[in-house]
N, C-alpha and C positions, 0 to 999 in steps of 0.2 A: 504494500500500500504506500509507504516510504516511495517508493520507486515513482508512482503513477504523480504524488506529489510534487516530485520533482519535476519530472517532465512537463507537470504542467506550467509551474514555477519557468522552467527556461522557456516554454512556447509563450507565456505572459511577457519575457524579458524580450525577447526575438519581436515579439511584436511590433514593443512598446518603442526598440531599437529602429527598427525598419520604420513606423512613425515619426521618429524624430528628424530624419536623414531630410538635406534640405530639399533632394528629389519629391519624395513623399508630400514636404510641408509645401512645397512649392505645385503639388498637384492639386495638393486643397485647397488651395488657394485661387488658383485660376477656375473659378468656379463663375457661370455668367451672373450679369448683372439682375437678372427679372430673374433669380432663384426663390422659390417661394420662401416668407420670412420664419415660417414654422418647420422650414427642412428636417432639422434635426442633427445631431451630431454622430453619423457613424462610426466613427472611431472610438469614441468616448461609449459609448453602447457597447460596440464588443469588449472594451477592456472591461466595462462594468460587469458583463456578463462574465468575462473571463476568471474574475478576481472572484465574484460571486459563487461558479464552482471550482475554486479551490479553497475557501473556506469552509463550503459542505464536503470535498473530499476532506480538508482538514479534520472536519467534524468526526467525520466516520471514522476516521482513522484512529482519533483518538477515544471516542466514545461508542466506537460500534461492541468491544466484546462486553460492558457494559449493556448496549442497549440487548445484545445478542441475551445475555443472560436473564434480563427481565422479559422476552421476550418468552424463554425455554419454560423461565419460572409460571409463565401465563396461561401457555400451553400446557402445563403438567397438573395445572389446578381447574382448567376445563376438564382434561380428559380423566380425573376422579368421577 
């Protein structure tokens, strides 16, 4: 699970890298002048998105044999 962490961790970093680069900044930028004013911010979306599942693999990682046990504990007291 460590592992899947990380990779996510470096595909966030690879991103956020390849955003920066003045190519990149310099593509968003030449965007036309009659662009609707509620466009939205795609880049800023996927990183939200991006960061967002690695705080729930975070989660799992560190609270799944926990949640696994309350889970086992659930199922052993239905099936009485």
């Amino acid at each position: 699970m460590k592992l899947i962490g990380i990779r996510i961790a470096m595909s966030i970093f690879a991103l956020n890298t390849l955003l920066r680069r003045p190519s990149a900044r310099a593509a968003l930028e030449r965007r036309p002048a009659q662009d609707h004013p509620e466009r939205g911010d795609v880049p800023g979306w996927v990183m939200i998105t991006l960061m967002s599942a690695v705080l729930v693999a975070a989660l799992l990682a560190i609270a799944g044999p926990a949640l696994e046990g309350l889970f086992n504990q659930a199922m052993d007291k239905v099936g009485q």
